[in-house]
C-alpha positions as CSV (number, residue, x, y, z in Angstrom):
1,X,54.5,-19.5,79.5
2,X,51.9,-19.0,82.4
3,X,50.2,-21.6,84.6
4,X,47.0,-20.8,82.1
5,X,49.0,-21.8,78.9
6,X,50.1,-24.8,80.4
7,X,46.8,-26.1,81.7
8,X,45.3,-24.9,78.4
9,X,47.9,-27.4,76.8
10,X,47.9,-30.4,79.0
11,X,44.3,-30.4,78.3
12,X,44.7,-30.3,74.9
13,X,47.4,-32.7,75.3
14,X,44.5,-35.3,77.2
15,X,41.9,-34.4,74.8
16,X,44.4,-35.8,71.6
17,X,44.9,-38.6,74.0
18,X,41.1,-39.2,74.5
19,X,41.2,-38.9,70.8
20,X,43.7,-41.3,70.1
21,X,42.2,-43.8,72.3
22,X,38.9,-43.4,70.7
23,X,40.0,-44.2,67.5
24,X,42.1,-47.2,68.7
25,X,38.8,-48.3,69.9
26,X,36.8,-48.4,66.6
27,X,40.2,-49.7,64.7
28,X,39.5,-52.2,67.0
29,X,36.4,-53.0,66.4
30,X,36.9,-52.4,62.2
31,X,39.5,-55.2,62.7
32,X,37.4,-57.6,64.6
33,X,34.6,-56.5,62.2
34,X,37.1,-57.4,59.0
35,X,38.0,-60.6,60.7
36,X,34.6,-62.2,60.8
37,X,33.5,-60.6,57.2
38,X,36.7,-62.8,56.3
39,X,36.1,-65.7,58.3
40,X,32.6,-65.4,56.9
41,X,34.0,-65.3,53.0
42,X,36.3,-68.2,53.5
43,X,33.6,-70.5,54.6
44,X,31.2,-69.3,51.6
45,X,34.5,-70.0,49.3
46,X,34.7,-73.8,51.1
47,X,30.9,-74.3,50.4
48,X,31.5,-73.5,47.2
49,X,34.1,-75.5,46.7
50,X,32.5,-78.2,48.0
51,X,29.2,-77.9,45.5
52,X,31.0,-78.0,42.8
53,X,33.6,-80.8,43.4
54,X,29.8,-82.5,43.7
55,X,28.6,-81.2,40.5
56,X,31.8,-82.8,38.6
57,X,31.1,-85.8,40.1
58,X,27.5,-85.3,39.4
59,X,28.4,-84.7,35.5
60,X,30.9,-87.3,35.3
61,X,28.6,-90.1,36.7
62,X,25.9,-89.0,34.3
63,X,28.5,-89.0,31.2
64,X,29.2,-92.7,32.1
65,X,25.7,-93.6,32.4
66,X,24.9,-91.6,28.9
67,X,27.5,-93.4,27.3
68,X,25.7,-97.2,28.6
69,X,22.2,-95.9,28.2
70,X,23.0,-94.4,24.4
71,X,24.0,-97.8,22.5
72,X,21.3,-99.6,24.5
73,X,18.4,-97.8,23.2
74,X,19.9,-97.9,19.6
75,X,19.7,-101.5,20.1
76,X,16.4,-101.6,21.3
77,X,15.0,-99.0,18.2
78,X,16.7,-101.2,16.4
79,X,15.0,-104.5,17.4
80,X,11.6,-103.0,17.3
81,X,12.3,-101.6,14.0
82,X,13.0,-105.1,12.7
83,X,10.1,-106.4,14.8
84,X,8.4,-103.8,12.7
85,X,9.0,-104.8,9.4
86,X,9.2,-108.3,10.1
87,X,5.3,-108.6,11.0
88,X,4.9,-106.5,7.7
């Protein structure tokens, strides 16, 4: 090998470096990039989480007042029905 070959390779050699270090670079950046698209998801998921722990509530509380409002109003048809045919 001549000096010419191996300048011709150490400058290859820095520009696979250069390569190398470029692509560390947008690994980087991918990573940092992943990191807040999964930071991002997880605090969707909690939202979530959280809106629907208040829609079972939601559901549950109107089941209970269903089931008092339900025998109420038959009670009520049911006195103004006899009402009814009592004034008859």
């Amino acid at each position: 090998m001549d000096k010419q070959d191996v300048e011709q390779l150490a400058t290859l050699l820095q520009d696979i470096r250069d390569g190398q270090r470029e692509q560390l670079s947008i690994q980087r950046e991918h990573l940092e990039l992943a990191k807040t698209q999964y930071d991002r998801a997880n605090a969707i998921n909690d939202r979530a989480e959280r809106i629907q722990a208040k829609s079972d509530a939601l559901i549950n509380r109107s089941g209970r007042v269903f089931k008092l409002v339900i025998p109420i109003l038959v009670v009520l048809i049911a006195a103004a029905g006899w009402l009814l045919f009592r004034i008859m």
